[in-house]
PDB file of N, CA, C, O and CB in Angstrom:
ATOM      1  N   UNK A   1       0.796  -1.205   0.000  1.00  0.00           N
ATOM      2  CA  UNK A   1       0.000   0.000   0.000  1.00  0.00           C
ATOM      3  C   UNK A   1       0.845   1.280   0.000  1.00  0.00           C
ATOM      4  O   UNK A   1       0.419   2.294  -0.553  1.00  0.00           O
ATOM      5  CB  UNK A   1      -0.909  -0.008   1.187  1.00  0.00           C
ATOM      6  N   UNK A   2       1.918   1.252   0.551  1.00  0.00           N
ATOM      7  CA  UNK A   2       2.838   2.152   0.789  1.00  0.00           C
ATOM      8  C   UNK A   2       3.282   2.734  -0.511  1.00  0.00           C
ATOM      9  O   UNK A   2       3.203   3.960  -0.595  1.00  0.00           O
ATOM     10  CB  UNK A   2       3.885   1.590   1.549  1.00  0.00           C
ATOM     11  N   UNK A   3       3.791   1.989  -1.671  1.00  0.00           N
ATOM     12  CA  UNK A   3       4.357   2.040  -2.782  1.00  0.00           C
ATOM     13  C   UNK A   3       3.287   3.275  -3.776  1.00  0.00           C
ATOM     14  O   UNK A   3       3.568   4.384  -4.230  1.00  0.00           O
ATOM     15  CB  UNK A   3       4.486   0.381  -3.315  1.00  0.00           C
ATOM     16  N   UNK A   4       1.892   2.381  -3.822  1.00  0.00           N
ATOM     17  CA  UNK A   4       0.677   3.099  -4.048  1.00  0.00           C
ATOM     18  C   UNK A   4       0.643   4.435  -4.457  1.00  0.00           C
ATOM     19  O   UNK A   4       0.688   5.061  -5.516  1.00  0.00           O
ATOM     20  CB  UNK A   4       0.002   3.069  -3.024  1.00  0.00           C
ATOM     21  N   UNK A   5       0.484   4.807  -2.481  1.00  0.00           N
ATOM     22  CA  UNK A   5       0.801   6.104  -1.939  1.00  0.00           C
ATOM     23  C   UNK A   5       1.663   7.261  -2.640  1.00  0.00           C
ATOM     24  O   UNK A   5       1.389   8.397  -3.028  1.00  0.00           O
ATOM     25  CB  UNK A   5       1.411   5.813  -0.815  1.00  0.00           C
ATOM     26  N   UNK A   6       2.929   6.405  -2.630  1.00  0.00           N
ATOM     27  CA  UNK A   6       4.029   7.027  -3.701  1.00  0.00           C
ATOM     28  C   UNK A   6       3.554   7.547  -4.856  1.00  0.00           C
ATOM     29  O   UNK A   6       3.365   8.742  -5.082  1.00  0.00           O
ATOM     30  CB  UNK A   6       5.004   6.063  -4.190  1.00  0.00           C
ATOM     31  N   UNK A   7       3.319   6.423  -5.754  1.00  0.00           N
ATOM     32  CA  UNK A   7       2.773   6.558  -6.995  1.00  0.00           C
ATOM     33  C   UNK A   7       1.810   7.157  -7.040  1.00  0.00           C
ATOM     34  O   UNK A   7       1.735   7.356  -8.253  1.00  0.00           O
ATOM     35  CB  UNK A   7       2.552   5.629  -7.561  1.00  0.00           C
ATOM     36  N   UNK A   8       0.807   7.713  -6.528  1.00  0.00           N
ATOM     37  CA  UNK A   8      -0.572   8.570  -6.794  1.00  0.00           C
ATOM     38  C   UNK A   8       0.016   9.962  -6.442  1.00  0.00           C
ATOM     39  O   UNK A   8      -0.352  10.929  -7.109  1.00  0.00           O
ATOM     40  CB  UNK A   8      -2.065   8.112  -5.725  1.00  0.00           C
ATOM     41  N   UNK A   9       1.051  10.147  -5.269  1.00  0.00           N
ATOM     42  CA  UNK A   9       1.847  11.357  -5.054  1.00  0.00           C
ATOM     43  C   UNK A   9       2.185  11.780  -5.972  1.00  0.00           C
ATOM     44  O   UNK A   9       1.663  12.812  -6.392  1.00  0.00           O
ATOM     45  CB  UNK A   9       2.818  11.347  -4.393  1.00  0.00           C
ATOM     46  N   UNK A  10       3.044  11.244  -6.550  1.00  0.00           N
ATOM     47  CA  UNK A  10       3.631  11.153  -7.687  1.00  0.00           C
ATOM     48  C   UNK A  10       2.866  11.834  -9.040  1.00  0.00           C
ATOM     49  O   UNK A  10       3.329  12.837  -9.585  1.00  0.00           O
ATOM     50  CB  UNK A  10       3.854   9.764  -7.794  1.00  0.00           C
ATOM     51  N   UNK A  11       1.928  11.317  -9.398  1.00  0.00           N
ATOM     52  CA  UNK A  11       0.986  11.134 -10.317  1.00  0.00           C
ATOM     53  C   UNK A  11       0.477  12.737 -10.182  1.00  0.00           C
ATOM     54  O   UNK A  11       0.654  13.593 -11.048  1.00  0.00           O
ATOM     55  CB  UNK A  11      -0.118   9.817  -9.979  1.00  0.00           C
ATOM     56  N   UNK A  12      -0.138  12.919  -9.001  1.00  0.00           N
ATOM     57  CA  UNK A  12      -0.798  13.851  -8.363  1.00  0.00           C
ATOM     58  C   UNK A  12       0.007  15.405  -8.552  1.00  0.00           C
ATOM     59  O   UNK A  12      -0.389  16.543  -8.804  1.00  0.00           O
ATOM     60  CB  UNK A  12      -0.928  13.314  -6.865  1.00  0.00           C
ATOM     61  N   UNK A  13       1.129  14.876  -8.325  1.00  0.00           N
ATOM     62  CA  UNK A  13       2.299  16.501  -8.188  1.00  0.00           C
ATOM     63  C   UNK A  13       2.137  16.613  -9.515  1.00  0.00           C
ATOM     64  O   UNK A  13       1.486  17.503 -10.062  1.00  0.00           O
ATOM     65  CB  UNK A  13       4.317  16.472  -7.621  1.00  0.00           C
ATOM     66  N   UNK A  14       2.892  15.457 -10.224  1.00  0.00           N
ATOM     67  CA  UNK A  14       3.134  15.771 -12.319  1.00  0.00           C
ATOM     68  C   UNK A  14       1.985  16.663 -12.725  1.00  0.00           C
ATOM     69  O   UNK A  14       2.102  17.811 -13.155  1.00  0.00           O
ATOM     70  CB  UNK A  14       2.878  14.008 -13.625  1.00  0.00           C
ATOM     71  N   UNK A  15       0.609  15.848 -12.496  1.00  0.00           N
ATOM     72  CA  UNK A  15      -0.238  16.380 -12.873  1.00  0.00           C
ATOM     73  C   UNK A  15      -0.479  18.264 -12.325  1.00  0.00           C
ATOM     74  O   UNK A  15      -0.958  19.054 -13.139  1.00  0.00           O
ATOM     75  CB  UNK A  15      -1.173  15.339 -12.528  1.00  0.00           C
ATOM     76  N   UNK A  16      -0.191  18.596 -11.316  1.00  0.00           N
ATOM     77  CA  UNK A  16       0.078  19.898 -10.988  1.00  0.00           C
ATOM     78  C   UNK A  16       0.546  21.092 -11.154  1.00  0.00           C
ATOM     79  O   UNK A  16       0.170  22.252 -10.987  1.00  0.00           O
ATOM     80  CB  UNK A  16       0.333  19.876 -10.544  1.00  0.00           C
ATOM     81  N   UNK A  17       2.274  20.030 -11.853  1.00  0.00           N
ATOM     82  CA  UNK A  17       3.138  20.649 -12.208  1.00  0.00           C
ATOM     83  C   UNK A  17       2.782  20.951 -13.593  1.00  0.00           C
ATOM     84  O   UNK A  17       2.607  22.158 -13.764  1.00  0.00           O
ATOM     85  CB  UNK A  17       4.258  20.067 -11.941  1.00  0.00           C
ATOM     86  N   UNK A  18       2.595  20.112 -14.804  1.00  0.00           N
ATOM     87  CA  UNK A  18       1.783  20.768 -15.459  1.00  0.00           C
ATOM     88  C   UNK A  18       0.746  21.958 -15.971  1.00  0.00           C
ATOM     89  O   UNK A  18       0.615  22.927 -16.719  1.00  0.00           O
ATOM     90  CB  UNK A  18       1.624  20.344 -15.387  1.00  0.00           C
ATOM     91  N   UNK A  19       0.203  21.233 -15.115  1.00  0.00           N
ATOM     92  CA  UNK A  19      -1.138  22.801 -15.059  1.00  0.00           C
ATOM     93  C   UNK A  19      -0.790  23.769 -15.051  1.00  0.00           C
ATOM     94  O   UNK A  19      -1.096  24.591 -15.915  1.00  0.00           O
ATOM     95  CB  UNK A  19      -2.065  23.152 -13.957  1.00  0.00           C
ATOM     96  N   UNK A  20      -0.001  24.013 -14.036  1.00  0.00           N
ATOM     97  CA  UNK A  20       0.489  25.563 -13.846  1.00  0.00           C
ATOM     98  C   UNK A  20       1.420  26.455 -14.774  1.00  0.00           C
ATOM     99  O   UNK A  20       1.479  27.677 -14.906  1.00  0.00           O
ATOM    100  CB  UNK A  20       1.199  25.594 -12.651  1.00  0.00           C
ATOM    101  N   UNK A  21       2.302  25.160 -15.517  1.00  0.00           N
ATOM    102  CA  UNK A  21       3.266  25.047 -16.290  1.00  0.00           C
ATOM    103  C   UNK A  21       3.010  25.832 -17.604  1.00  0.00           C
ATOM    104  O   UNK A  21       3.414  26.849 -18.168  1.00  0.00           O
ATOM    105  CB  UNK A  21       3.511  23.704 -16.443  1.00  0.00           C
ATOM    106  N   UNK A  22       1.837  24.493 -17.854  1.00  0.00           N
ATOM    107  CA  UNK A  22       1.083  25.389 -19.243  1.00  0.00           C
ATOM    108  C   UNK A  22      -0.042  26.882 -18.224  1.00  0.00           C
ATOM    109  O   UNK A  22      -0.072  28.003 -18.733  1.00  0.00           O
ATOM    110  CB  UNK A  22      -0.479  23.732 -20.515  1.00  0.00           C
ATOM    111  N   UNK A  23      -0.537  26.713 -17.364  1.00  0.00           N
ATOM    112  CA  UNK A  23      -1.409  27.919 -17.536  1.00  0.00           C
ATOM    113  C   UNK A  23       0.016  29.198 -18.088  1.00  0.00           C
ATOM    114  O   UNK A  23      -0.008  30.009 -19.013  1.00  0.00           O
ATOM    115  CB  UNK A  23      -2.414  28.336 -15.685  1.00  0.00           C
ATOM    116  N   UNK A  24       1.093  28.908 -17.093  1.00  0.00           N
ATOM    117  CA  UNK A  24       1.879  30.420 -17.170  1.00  0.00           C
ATOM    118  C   UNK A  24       2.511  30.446 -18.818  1.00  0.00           C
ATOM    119  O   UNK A  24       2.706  31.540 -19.348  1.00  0.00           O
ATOM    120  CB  UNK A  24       3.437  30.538 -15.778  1.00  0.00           C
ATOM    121  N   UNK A  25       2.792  29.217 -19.531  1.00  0.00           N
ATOM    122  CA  UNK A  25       2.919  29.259 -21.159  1.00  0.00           C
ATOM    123  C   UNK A  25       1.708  29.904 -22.038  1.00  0.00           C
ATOM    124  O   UNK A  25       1.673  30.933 -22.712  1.00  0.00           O
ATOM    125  CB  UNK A  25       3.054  27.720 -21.686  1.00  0.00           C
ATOM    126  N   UNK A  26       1.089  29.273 -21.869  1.00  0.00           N
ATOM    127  CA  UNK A  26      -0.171  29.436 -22.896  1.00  0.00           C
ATOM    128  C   UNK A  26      -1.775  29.982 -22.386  1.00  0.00           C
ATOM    129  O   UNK A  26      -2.774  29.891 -23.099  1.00  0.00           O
ATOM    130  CB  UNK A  26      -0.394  27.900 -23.506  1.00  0.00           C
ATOM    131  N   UNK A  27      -1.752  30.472 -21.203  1.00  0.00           N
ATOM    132  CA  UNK A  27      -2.772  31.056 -20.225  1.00  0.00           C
ATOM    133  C   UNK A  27      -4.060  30.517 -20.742  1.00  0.00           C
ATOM    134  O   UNK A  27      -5.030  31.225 -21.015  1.00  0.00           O
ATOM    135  CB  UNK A  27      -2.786  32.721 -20.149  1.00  0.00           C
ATOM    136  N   UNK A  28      -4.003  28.912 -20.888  1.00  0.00           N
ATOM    137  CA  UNK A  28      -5.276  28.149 -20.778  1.00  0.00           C
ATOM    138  C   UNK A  28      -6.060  27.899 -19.535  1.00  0.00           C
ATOM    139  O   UNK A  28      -6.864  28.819 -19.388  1.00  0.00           O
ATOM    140  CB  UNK A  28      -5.039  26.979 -21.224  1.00  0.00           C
ATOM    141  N   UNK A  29      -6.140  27.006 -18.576  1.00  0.00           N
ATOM    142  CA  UNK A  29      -7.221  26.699 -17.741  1.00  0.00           C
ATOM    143  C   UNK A  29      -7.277  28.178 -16.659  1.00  0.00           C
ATOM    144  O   UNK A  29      -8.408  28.594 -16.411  1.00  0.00           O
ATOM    145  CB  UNK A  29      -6.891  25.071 -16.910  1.00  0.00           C
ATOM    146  N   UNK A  30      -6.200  28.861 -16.102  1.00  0.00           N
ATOM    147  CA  UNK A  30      -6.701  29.932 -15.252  1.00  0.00           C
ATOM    148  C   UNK A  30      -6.488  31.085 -16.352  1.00  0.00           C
ATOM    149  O   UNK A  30      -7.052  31.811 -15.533  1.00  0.00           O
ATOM    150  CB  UNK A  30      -5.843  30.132 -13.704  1.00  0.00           C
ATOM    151  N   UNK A  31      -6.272  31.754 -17.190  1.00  0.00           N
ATOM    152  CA  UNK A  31      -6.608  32.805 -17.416  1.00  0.00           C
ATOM    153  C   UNK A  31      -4.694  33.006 -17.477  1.00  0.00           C
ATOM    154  O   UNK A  31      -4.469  33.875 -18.319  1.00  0.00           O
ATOM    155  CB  UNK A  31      -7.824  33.557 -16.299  1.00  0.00           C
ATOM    156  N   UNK A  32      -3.837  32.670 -17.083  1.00  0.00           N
ATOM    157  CA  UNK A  32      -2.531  33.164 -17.065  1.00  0.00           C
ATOM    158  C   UNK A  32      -1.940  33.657 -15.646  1.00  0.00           C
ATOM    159  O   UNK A  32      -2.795  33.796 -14.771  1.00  0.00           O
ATOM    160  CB  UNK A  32      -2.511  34.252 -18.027  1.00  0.00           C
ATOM    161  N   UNK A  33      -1.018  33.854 -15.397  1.00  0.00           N
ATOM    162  CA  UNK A  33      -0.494  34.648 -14.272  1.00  0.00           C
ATOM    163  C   UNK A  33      -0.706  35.732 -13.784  1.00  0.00           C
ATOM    164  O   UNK A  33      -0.302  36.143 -12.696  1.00  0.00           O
ATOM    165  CB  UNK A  33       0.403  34.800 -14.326  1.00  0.00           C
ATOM    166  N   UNK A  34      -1.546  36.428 -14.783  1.00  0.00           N
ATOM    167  CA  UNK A  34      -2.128  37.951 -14.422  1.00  0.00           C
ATOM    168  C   UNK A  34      -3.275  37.625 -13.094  1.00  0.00           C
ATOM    169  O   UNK A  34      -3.395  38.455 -12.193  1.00  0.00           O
ATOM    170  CB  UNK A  34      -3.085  38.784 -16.064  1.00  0.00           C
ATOM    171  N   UNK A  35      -3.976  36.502 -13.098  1.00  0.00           N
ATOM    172  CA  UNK A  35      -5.360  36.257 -12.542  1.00  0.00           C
ATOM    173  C   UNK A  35      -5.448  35.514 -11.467  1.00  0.00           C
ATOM    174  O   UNK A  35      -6.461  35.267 -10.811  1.00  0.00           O
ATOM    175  CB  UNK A  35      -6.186  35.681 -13.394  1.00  0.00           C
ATOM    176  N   UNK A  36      -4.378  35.164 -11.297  1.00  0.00           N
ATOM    177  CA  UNK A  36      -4.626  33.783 -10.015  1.00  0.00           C
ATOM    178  C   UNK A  36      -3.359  33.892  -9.336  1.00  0.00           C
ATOM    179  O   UNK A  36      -2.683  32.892  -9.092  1.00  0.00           O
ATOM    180  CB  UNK A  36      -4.824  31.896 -10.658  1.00  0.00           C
ATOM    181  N   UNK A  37      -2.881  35.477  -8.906  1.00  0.00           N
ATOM    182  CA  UNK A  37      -1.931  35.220  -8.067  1.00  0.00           C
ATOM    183  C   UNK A  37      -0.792  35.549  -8.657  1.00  0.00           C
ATOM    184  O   UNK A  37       0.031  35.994  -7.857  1.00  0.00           O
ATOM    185  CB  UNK A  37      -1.935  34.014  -7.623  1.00  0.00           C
ATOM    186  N   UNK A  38      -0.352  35.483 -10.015  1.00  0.00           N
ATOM    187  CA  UNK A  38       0.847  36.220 -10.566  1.00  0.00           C
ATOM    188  C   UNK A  38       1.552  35.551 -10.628  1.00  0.00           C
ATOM    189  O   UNK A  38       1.103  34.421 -10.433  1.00  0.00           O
ATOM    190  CB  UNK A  38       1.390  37.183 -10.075  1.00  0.00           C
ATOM    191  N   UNK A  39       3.107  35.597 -10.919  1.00  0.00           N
ATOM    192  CA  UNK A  39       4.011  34.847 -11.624  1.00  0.00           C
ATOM    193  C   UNK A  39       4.161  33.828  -9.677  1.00  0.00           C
ATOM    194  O   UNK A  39       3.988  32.664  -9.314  1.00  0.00           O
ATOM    195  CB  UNK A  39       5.711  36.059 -12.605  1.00  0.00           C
ATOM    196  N   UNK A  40       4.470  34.834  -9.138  1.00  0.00           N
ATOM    197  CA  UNK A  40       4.984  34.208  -7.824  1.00  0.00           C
ATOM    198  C   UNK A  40       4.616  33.384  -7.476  1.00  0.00           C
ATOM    199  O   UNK A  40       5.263  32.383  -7.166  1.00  0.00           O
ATOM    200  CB  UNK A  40       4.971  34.683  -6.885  1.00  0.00           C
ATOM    201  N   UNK A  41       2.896  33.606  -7.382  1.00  0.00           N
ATOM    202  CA  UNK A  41       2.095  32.445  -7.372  1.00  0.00           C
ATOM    203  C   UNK A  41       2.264  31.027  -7.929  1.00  0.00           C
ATOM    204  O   UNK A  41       2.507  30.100  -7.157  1.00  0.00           O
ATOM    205  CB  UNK A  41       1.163  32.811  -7.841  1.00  0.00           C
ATOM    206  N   UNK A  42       2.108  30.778  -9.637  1.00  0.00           N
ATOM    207  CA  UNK A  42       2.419  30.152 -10.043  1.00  0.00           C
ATOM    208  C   UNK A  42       3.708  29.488  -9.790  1.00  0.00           C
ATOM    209  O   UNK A  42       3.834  28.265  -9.862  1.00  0.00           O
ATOM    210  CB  UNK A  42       2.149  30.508 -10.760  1.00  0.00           C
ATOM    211  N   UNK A  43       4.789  30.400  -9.455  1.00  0.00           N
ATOM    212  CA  UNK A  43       6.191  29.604  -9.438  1.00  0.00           C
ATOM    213  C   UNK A  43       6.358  29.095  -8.053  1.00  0.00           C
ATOM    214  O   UNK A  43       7.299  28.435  -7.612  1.00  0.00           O
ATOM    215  CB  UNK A  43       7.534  30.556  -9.839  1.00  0.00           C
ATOM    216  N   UNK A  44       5.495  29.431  -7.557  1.00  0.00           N
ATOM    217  CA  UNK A  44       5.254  28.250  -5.870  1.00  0.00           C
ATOM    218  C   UNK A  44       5.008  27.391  -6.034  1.00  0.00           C
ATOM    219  O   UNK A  44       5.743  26.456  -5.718  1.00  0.00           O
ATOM    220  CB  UNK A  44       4.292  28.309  -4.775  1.00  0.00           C
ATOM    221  N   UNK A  45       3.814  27.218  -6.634  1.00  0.00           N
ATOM    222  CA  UNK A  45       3.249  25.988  -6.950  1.00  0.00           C
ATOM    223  C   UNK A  45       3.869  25.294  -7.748  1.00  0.00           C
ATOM    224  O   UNK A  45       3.569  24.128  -7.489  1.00  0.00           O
ATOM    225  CB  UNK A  45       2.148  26.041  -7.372  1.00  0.00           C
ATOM    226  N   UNK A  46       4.669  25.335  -8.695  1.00  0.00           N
ATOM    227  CA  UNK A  46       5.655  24.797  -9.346  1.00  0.00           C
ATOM    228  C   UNK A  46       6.840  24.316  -8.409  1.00  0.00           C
ATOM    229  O   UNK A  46       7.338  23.195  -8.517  1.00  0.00           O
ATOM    230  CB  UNK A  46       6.050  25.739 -10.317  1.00  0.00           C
ATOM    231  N   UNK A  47       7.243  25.244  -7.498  1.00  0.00           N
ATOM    232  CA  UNK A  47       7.912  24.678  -6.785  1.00  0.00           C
ATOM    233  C   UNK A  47       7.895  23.245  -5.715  1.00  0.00           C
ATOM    234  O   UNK A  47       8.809  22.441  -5.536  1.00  0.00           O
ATOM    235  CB  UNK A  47       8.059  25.555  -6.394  1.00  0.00           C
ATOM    236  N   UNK A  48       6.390  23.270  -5.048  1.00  0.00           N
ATOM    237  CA  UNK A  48       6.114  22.895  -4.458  1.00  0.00           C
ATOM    238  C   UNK A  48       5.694  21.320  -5.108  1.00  0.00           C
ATOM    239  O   UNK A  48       6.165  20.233  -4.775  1.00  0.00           O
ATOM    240  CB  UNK A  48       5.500  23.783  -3.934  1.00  0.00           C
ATOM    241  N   UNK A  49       4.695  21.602  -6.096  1.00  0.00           N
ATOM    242  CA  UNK A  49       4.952  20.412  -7.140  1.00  0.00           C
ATOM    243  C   UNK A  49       6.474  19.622  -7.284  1.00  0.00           C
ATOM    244  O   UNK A  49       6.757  18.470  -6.955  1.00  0.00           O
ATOM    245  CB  UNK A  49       4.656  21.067  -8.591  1.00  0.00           C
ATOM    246  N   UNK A  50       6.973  20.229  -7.637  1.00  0.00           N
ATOM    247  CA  UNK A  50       8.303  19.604  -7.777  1.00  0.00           C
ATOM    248  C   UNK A  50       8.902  18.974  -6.491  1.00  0.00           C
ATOM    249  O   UNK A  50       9.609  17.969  -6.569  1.00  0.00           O
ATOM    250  CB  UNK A  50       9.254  20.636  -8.282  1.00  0.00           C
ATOM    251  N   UNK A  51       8.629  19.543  -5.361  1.00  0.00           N
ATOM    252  CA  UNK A  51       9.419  19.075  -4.453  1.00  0.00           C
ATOM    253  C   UNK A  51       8.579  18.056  -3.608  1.00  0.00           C
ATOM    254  O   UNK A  51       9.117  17.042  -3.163  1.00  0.00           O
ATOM    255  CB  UNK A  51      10.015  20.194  -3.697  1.00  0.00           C
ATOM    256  N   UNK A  52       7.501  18.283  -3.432  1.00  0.00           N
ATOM    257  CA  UNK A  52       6.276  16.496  -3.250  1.00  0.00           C
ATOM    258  C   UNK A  52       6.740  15.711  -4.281  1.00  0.00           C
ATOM    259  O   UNK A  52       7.021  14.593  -3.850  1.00  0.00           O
ATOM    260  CB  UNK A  52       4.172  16.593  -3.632  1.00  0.00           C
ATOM    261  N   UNK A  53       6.964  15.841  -5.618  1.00  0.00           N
ATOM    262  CA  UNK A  53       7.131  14.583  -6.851  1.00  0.00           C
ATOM    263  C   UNK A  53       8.655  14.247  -6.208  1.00  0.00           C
ATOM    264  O   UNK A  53       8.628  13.098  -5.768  1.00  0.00           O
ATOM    265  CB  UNK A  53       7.114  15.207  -8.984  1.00  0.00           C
ATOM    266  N   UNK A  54       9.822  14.800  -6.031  1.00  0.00           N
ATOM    267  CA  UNK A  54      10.711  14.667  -5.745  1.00  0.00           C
ATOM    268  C   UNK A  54      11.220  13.673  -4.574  1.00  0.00           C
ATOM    269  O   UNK A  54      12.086  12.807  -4.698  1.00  0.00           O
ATOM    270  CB  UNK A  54      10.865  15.649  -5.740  1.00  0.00           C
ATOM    271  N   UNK A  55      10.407  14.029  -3.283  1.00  0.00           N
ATOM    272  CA  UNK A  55       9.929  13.364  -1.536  1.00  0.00           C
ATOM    273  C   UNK A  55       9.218  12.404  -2.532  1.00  0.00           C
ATOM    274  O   UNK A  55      10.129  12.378  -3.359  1.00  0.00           O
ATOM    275  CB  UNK A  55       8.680  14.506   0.004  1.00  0.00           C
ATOM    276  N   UNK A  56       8.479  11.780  -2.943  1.00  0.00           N
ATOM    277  CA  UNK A  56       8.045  10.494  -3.583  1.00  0.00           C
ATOM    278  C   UNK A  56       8.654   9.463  -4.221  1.00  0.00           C
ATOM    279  O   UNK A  56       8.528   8.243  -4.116  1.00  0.00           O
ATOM    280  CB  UNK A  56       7.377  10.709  -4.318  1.00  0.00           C
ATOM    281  N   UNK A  57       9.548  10.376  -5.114  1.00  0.00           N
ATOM    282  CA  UNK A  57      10.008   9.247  -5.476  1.00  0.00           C
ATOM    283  C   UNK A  57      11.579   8.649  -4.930  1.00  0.00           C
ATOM    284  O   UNK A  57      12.242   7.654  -5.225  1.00  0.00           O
ATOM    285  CB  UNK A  57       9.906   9.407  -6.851  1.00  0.00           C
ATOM    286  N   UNK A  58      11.782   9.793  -3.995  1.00  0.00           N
ATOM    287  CA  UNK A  58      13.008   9.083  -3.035  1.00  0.00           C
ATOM    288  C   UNK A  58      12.306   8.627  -1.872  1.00  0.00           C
ATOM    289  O   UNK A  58      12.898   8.843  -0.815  1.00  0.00           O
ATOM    290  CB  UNK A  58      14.310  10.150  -2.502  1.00  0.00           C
ATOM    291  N   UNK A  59      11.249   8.081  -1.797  1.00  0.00           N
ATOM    292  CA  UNK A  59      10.568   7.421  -0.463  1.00  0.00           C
ATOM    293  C   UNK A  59      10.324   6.378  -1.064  1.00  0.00           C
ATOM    294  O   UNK A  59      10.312   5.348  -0.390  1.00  0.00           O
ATOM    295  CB  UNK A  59       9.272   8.039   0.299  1.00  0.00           C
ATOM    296  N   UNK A  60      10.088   6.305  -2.315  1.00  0.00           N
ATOM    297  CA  UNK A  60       9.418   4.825  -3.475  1.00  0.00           C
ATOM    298  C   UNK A  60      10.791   3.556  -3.260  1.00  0.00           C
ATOM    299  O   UNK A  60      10.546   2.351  -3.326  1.00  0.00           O
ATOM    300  CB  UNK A  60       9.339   5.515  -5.929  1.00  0.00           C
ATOM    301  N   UNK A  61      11.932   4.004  -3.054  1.00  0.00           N
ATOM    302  CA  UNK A  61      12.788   2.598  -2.898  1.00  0.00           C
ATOM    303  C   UNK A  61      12.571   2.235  -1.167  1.00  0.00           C
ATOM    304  O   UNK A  61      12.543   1.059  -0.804  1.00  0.00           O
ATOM    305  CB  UNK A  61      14.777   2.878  -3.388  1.00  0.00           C
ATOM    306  N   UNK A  62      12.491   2.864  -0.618  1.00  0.00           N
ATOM    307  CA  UNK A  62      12.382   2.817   1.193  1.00  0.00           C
ATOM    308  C   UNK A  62      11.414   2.155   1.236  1.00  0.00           C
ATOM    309  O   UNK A  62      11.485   1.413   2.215  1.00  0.00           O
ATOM    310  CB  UNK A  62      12.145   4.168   2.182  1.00  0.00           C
ATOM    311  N   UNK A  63      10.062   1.950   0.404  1.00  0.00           N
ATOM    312  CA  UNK A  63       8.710   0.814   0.935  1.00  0.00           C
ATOM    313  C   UNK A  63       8.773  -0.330   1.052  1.00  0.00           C
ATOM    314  O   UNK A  63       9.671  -0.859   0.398  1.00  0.00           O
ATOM    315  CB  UNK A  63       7.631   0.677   0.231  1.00  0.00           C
ATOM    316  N   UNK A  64       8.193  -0.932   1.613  1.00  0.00           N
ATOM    317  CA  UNK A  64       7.776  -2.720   1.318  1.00  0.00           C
ATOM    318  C   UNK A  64       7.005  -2.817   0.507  1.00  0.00           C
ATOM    319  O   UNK A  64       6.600  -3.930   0.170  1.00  0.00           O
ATOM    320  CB  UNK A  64       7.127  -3.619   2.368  1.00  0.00           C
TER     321      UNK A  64
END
């Protein structure tokens, strides 16, 4: 179950990291960086994405 966990983390951040990725490229699902908080915004969440996907998948060899 542990492994799982990982993997949906995992899954969960990518998918995040994305979003935000393209909203601040191509200002599809929010409107762009002007609207939801600004570049800063976005580059948190990018950050933060990255660093949950990151804690996942160096916890993914540590499971049973």
């Amino acid at each position: 179950m542990p492994k799982v966990l990982c993997i949906i983390s995992l899954v969960i951040s990518a998918l995040v990291f994305l979003l935000f990725l393209i909203d601040m490229i191509a200002q599809i699902p929010f409107g762009g960086a002007g609207n939801t908080g600004g570049l800063l915004g976005h580059l948190g969440m990018l950050f933060g994405a990255a660093v949950i996907g990151t804690f996942s998948v160096l916890t993914y060899p540590e499971c049973r």
